[in-house]
N, CA, C and O atoms as a GROMACS GRO file, in nm:
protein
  312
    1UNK      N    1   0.142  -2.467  -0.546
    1UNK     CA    2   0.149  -2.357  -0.640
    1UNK      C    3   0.124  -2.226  -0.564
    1UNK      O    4   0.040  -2.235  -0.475
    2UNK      N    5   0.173  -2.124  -0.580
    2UNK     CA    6   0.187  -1.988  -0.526
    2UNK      C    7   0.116  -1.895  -0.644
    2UNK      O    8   0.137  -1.870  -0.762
    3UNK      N    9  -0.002  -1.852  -0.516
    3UNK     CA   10  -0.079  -1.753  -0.565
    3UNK      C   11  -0.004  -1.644  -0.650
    3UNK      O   12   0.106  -1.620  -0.599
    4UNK      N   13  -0.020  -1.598  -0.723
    4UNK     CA   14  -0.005  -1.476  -0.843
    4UNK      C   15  -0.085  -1.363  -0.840
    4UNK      O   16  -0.172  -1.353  -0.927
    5UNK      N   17  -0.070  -1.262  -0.740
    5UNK     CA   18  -0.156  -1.104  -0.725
    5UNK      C   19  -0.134  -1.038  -0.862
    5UNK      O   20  -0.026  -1.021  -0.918
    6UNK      N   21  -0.225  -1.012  -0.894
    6UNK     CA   22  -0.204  -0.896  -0.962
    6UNK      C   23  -0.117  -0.789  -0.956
    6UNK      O   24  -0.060  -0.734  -1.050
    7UNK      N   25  -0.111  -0.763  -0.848
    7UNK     CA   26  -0.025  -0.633  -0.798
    7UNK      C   27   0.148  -0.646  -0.828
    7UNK      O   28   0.236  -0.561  -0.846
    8UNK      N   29   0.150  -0.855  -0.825
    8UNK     CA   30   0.275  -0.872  -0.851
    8UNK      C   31   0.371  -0.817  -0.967
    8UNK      O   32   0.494  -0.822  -0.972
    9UNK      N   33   0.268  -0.754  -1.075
    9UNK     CA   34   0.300  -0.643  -1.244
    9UNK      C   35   0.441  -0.595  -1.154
    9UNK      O   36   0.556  -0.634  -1.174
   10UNK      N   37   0.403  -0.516  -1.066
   10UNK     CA   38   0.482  -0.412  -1.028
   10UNK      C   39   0.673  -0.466  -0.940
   10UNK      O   40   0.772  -0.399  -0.912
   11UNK      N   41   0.642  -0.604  -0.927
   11UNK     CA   42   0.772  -0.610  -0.896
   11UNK      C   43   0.851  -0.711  -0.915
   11UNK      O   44   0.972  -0.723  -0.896
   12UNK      N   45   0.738  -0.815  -0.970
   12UNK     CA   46   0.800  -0.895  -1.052
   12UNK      C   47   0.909  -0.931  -1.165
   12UNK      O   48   0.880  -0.880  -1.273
   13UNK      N   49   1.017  -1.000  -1.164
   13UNK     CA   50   1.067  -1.014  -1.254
   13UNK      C   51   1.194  -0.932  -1.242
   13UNK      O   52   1.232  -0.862  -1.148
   14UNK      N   53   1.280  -0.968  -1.421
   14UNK     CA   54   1.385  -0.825  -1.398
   14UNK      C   55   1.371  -0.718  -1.480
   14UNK      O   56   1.463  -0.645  -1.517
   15UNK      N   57   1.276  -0.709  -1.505
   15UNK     CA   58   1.234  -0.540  -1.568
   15UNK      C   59   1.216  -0.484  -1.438
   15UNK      O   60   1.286  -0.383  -1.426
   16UNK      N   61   1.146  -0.513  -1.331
   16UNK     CA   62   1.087  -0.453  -1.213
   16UNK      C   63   1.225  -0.454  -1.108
   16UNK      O   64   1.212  -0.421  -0.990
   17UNK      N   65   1.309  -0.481  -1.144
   17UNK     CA   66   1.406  -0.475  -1.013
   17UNK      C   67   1.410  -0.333  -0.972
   17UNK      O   68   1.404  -0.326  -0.850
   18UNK      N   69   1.416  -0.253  -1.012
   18UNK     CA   70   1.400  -0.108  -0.974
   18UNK      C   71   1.255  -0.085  -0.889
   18UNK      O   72   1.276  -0.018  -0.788
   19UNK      N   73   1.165  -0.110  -0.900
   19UNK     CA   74   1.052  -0.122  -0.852
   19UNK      C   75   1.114  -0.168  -0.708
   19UNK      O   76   1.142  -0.096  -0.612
   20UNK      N   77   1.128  -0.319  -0.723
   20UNK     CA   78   1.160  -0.400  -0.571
   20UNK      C   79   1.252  -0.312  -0.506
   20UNK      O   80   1.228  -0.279  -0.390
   21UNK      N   81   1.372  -0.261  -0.573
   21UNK     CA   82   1.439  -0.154  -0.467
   21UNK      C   83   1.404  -0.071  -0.455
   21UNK      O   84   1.487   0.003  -0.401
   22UNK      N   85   1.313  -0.026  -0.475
   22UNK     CA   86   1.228   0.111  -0.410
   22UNK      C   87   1.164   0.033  -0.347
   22UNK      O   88   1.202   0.059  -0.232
   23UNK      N   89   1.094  -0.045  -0.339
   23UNK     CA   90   0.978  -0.083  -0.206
   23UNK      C   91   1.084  -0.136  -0.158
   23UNK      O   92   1.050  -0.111  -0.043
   24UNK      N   93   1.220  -0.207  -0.141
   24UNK     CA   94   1.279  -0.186  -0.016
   24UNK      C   95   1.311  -0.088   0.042
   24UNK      O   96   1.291  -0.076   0.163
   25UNK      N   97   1.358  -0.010  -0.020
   25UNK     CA   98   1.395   0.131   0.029
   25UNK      C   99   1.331   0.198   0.103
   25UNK      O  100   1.380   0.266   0.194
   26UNK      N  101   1.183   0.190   0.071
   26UNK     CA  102   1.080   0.203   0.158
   26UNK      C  103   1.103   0.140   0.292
   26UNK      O  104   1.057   0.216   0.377
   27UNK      N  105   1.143   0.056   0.335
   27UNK     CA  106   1.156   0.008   0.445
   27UNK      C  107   1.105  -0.158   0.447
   27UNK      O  108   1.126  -0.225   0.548
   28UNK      N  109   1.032  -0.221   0.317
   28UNK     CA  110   0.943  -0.335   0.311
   28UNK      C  111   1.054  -0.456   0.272
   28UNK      O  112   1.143  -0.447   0.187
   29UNK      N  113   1.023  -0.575   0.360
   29UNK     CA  114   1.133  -0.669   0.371
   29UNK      C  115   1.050  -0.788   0.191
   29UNK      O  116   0.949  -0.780   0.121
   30UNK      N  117   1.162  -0.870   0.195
   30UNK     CA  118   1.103  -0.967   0.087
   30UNK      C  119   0.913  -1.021   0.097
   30UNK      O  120   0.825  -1.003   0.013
   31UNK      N  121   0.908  -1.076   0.205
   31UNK     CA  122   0.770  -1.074   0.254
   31UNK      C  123   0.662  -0.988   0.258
   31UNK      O  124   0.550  -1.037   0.243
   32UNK      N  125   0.671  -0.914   0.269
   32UNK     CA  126   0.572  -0.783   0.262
   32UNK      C  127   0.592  -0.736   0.070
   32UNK      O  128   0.498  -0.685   0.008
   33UNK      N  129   0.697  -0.760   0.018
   33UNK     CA  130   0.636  -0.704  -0.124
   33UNK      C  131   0.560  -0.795  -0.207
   33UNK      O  132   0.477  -0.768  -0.294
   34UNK      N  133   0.620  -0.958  -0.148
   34UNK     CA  134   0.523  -1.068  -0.235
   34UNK      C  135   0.362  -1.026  -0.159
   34UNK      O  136   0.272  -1.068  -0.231
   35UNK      N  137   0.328  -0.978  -0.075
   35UNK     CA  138   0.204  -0.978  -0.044
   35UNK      C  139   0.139  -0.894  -0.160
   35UNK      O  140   0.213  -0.845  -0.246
   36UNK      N  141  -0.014  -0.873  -0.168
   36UNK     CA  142  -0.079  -0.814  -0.253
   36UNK      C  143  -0.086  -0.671  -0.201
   36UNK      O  144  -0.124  -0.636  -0.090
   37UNK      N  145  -0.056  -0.618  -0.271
   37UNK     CA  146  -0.062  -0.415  -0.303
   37UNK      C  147  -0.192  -0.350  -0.310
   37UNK      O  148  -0.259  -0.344  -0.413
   38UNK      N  149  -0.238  -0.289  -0.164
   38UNK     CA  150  -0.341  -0.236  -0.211
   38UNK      C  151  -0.343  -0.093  -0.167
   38UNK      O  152  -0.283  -0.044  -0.071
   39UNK      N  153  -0.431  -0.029  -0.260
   39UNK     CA  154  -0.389   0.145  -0.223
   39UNK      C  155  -0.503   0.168  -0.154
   39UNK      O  156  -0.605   0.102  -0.172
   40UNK      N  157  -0.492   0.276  -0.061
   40UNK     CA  158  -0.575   0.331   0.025
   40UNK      C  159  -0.597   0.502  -0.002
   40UNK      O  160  -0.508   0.577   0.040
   41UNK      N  161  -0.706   0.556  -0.068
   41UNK     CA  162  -0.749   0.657  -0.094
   41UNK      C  163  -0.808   0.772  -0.006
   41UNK      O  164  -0.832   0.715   0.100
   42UNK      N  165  -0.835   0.866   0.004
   42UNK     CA  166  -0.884   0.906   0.066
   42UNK      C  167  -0.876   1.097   0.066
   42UNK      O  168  -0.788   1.136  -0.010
   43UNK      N  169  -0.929   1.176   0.116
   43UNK     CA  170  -0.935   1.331   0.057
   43UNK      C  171  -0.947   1.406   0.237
   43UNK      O  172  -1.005   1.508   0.273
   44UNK      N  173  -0.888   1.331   0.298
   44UNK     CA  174  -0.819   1.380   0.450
   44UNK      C  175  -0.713   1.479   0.458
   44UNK      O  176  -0.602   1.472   0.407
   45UNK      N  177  -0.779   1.605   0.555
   45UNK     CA  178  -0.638   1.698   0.559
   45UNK      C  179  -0.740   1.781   0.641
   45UNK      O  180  -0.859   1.757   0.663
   46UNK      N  181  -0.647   1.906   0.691
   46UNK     CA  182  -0.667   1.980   0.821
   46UNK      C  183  -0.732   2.071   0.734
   46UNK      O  184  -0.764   2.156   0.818
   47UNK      N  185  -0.786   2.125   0.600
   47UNK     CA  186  -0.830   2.198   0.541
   47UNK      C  187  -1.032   2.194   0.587
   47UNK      O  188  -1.108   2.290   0.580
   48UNK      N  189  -1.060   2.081   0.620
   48UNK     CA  190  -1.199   2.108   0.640
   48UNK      C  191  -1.202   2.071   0.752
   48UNK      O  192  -1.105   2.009   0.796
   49UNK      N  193  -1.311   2.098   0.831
   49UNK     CA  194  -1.361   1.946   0.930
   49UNK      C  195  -1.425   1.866   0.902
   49UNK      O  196  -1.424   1.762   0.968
   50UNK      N  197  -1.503   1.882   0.800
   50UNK     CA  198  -1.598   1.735   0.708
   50UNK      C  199  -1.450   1.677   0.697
   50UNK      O  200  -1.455   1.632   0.812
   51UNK      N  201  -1.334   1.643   0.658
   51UNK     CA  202  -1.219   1.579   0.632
   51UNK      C  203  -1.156   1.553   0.668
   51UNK      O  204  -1.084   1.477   0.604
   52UNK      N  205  -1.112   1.596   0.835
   52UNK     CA  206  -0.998   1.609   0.932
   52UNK      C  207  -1.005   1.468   0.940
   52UNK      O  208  -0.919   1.410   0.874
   53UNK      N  209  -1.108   1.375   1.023
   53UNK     CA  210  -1.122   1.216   1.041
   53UNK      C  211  -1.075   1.111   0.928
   53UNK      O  212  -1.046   1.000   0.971
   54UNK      N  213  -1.066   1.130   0.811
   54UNK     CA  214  -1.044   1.075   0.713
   54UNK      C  215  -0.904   1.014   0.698
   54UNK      O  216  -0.883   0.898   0.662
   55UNK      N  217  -0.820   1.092   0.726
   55UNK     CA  218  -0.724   1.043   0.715
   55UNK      C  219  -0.680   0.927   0.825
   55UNK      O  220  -0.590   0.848   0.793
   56UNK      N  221  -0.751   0.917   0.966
   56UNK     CA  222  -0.730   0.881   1.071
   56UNK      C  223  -0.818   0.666   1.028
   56UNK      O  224  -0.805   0.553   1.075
   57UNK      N  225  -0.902   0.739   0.909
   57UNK     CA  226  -1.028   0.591   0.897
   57UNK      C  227  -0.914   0.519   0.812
   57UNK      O  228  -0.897   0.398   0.820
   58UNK      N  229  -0.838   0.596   0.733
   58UNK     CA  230  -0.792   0.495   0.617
   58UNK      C  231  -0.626   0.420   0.704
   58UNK      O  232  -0.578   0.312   0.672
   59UNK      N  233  -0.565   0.516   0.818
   59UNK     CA  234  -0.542   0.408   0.880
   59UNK      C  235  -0.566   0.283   0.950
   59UNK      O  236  -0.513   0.172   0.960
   60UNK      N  237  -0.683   0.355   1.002
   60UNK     CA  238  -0.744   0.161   1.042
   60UNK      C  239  -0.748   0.079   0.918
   60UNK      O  240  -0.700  -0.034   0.917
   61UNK      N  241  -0.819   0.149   0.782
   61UNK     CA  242  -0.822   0.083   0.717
   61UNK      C  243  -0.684  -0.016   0.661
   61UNK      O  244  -0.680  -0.133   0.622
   62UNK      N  245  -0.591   0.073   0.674
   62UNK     CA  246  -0.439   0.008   0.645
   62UNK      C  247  -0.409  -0.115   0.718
   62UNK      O  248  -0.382  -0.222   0.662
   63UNK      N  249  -0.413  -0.096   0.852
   63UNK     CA  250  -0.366  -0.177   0.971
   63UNK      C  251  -0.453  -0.301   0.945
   63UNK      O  252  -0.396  -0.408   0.964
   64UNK      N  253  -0.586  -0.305   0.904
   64UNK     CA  254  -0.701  -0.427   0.867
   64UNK      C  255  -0.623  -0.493   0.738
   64UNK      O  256  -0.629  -0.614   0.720
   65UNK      N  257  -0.558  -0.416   0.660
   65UNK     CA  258  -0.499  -0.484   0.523
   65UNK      C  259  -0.414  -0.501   0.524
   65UNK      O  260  -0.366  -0.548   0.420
   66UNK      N  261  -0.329  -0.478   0.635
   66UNK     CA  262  -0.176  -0.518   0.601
   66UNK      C  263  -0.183  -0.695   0.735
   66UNK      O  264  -0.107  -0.791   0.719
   67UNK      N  265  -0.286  -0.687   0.843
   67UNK     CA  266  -0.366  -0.788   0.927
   67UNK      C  267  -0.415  -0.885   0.872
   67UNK      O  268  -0.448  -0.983   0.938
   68UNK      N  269  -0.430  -0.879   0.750
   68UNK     CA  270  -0.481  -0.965   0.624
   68UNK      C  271  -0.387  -1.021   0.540
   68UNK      O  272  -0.430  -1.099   0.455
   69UNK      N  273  -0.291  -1.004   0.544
   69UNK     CA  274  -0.180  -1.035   0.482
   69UNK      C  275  -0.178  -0.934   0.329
   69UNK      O  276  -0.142  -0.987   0.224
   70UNK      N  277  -0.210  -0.821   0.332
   70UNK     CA  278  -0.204  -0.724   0.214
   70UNK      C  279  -0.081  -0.612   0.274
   70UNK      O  280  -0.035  -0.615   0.388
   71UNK      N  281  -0.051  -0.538   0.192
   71UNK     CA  282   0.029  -0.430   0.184
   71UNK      C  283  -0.041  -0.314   0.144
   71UNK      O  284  -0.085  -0.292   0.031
   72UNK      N  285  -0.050  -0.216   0.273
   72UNK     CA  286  -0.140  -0.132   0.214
   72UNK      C  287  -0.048   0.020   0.196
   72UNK      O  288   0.053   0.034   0.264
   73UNK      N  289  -0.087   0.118   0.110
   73UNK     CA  290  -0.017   0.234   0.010
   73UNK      C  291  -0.100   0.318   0.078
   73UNK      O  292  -0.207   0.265   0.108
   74UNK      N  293  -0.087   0.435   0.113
   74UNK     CA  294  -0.188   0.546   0.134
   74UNK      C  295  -0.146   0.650   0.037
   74UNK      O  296  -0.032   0.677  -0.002
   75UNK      N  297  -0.277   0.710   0.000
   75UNK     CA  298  -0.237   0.796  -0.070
   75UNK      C  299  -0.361   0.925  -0.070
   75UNK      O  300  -0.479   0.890  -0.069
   76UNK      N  301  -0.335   1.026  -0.072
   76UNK     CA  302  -0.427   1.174  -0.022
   76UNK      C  303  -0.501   1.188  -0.128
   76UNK      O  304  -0.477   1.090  -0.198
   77UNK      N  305  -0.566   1.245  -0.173
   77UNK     CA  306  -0.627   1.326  -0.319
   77UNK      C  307  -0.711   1.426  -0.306
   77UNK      O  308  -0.795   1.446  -0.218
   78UNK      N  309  -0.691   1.472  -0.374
   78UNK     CA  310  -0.814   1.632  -0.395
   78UNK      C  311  -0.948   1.621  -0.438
   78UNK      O  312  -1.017   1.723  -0.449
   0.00000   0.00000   0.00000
């Protein structure tokens, strides 16, 4: 039996076919979208120096989750 992510909402099925062709489009092969979706947060940018590093942690953090068999999303915030 094959695990069921949560994350799978998003591309599962054929309501979501639009979904799956955008995460191909993205560049992500069949394998990488069945993996689990996880977003990576973070408030990194050249605006402070308390913040400049931030953006640099949540790539490691990416590279550890996608090493894991996850798919990881980055995404900036204010």
């Amino acid at each position: 039996m094959t695990r069921r992510f949560r994350s799978s909402a998003i591309y599962d099925g054929t309501l979501r076919t639009t979904t799956h062709a955008f995460l191909q489009a993205l560049g992500q092969d069949d394998d990488e979208i069945r993996r689990p979706h996880i977003g990576v947060f973070h408030t990194g940018g050249e605006m402070s120096p308390c913040n400049m590093n931030l953006r640099d942690q949540a790539q490691h953090a990416k590279t550890g989750i996608y090493a894991h068999g996850g798919m990881p999303h980055e995404c900036p915030v204010v």
